[in-house]
C-alpha positions, 0 to 999 in steps of 0.5 A: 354086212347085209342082214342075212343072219350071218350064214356061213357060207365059206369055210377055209382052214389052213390053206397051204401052197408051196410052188417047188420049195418057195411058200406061196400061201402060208396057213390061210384061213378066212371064213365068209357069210351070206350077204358079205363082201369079204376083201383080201388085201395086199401087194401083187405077189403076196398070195392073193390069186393062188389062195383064191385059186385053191378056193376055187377048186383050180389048184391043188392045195399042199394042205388045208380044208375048203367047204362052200355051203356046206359042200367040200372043194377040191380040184377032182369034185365039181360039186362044189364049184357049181356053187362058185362064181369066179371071175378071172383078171382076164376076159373070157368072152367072145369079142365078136358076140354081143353081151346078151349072146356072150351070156347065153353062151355062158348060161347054156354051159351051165345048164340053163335053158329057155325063159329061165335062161332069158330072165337071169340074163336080164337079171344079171344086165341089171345087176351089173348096169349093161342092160342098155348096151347088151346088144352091142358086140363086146369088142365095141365095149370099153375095158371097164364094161368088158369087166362087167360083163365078165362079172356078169358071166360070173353070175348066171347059175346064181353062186353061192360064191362070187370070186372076183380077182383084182377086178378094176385093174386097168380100168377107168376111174368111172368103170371102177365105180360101176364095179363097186356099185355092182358088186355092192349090189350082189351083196344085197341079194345074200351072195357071198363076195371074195374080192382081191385088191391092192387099193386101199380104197376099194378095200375100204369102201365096198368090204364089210371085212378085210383080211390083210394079206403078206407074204403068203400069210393073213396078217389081220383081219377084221372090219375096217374100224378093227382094224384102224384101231390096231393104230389108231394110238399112232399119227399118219403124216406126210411131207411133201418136199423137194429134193432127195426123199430117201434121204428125208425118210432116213433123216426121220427115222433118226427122230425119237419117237417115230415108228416108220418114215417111208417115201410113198407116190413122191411124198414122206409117210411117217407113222408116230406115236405123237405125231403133232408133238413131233413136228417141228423135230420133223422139220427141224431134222429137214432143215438140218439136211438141206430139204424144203419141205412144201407141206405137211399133213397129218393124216387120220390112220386108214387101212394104209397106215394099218398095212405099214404099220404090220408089214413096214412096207407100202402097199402101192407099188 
């Protein structure tokens, strides 16, 4: 967290969302500060974009609070979501303008004029790295700098608080890099960050805290370190094997002493409470069920191991 005195600015309580009689968003609470980047972990479908679309002032909340900097929001007042910056998955820009008109179109929606208007443009081009390229039309950008800019639209009227939802879906690896950058780069100047993701890594790299969220409901939260520690007594392994991975996680499971075993991107992640005394059980119980196991690794416990361990299920798809 930058050091910004820890101002909060974001205040939500009891956030609650029904969608006919199913429950999207079950009591969410999350607090953000000035300078933090606050990450809102989980699969698709667990509430993430309904819960920041409450936040945001664009969906009607079935009950709970929502005050930013002070200032209530609620989806009659606009008040508040002057203060916001919210950057959809999708693009909102005009393919066949360049990035600098793009931003002036935006900016002149939100009041801005002039000079002033010209040096946040600027300001804005740096932030997200497109100075270079922002006389180039948008539909001549790749994916991940058409997310940028998207960002950088986000950003002119100087919110208190930036949302970004899911922003490297479908981008490339180097893309993604140039988002994370930039938003780390946000945090430094004192805005407040709600970034929703379901990679691990993101979560892990850029957020000072992450509230894990399933089934509607925030499950934990904390910093990265607290949250490694809700299993930090358990061991992470993986096996690597050929053949029937089901049938290798059920075949582990059966091992005393094994919290969870699931088949995860072609490999078998097992959580353990000793996990290095329990290996050659493991192997043993594969070699039993006619499974070459290739590899075998014991992993240190990360914001994976922390979402299997709370929910039972993987995080990747």
């Amino acid at each position: 967290m930058g050091d910004h005195g820890g101002q909060v600015l974001v205040r939500c309580r009891g956030l609650v969302k029904h969608f006919g009689d199913r429950l999207v968003v079950d009591g969410v609470s999350v607090c953000i500060a000035a300078g933090e980047i606050y990450g809102l972990l989980g699969p698709n479908g667990a509430g993430k974009s309904t819960t920041i679309r409450m936040i945001c002032g664009l969906l009607r909340k079935d009950a709970g609070s929502v005050t930013i900097d002070g200032v209530a929001v609620d989806e009659t007042t606009t008040a508040a979501r002057a203060k916001i910056g919210y950057v959809p998955q999708d693009i909102a820009l005009y393919p066949d303008l360049t990035a600098r008109e793009n931003l002036r179109f935006f900016g002149q929606l939100y009041a801005l004029r002039g000079a002033a208007l010209e040096q946040r443009i600027g300001e804005v081009l740096e932030v997200v790295d497109l100075a270079d390229r922002a006389d180039e039309r948008v539909e001549d950008y790749s994916g991940g700098m058409k997310r940028r800019i998207n960002i950088g639209a986000g950003l002119l009227h100087r919110p208190v608080l930036l949302v970004l939802d899911e922003p490297t879906v479908g981008v490339d690896p180097q893309s993604r890099h140039a988002i994370l950058e930039s938003v780390r780069r946000l945090s430094v100047e004192g805005t407040a960050v709600l970034y929703t993701t379901h990679y691990m890594e993101e979560a892990e790299r850029i957020c000072d805290r992450v509230g894990i969220i399933d089934r509607g409901a925030l499950i934990a939260e904390g910093t990265r370190r607290e949250l490694v520690a809700l299993v930090s007594e358990h061991d992470r392994i993986e096996l690597a094997a050929t053949g029937d991975l089901d049938a290798l996680a059920r075949a582990v499971r059966s091992v005393e002493g094994i919290e969870s075993a699931d088949v995860i991107a072609g490999a078998v992640h097992v959580l353990a409470s000793d996990g290095r005394k329990l290996l050659p059980a493991l192997l043993e119980v594969a070699d039993r069920n006619k499974l070459a196991v290739s590899s075998v690794e014991v992993v240190e416990p990360d914001l994976e191991a922390v979402f299997l361990h709370l929910t039972g299920t993987a995080l990747r798809e």
